[in-house]
N, C-alpha and C positions, 0 to 999 in steps of 0.2 A: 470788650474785645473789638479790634477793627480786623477781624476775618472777614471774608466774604460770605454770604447766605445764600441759600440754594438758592432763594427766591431773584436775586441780582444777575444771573446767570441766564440769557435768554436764550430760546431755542435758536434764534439767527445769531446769534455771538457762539454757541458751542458748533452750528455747524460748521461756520469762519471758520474756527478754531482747528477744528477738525479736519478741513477742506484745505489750511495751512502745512498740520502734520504730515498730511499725506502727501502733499508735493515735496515737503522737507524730507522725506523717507525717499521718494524716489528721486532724485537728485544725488541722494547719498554716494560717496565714493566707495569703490572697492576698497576691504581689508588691507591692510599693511599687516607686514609682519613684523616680526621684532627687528630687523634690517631695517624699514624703510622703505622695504621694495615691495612690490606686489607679489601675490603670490602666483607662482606659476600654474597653468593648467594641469589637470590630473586625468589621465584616462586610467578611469576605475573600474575593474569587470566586477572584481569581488572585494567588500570592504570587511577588513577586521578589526575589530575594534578591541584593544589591547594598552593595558599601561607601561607605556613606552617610556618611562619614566624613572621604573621601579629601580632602575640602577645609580640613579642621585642619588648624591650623597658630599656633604659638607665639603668635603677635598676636591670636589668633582666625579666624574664616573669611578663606578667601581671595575675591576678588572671585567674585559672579555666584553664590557658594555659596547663601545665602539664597533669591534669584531661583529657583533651580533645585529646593529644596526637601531641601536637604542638610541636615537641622537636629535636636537631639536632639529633637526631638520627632517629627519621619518615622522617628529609630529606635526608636524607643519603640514607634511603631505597627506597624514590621515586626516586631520582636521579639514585641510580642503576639500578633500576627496569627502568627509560627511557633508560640509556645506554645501558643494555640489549635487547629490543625492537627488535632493529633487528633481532639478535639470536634467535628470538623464531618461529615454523611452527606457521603459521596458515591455518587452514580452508581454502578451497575457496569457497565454501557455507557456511552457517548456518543452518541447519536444523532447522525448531520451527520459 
C-alpha cells in the first residue's frame, strides 16, 4: 500500500498543517444563502426553534403555509438568528 504511516507525519509538519487550517478558517467568508446574497442581520430577543418546513410538499406549500409564515425566508432568519446565538451578551441574572 502507498498510504501514509503515522510514523511519516512529524510533529513540525502537523503543527504547519494545523497552524495552515486555522488561518484557512478565519479568513472564511460569511454564509450565503440560497440567493447568493448575504444573510442579513438578526436581532433575536427569543429564538424558537420550529420546523418551518412541515408545510412542503411536492406541488409546493400546502394551503395557509404562506399566511402562517412557513416560508424559506423565516428559515433563513431562524437559522441565522441560531448562528448568531453565540455572539449575543446575555444577562447573568433575570430580574422578574
Amino acid at each position: 500500500m502507498n498510504g501514509i504511516s503515522a510514523g511519516s507525519l512529524s510533529r513540525r509538519s502537523f503543527l504547519a498543517q494545523a497552524a495552515a487550517l486555522a488561518a484557512a478558517g478565519s479568513l472564511a467568508r460569511p454564509a450565503l444563502g440560497g440567493t447568493g446574497q448575504g444573510i442579513p442581520p438578526v436581532d433575536a430577543t427569543f429564538l424558537f426553534v420550529a420546523d418551518v418546513h412541515a408545510c412542503r410538499m411536492a406541488s409546493g406549500l400546502s394551503p395557509n403555509c404562506q399566511q402562517e409564515g412557513k416560508t424559506d425566508a423565516a428559515l433563513l432568519r431562524s437559522v441565522a438568528a441560531l448562528n448568531a446565538i453565540g455572539e449575543k451578551d446575555w444577562p447573568a441574572e433575570i430580574n422578574g
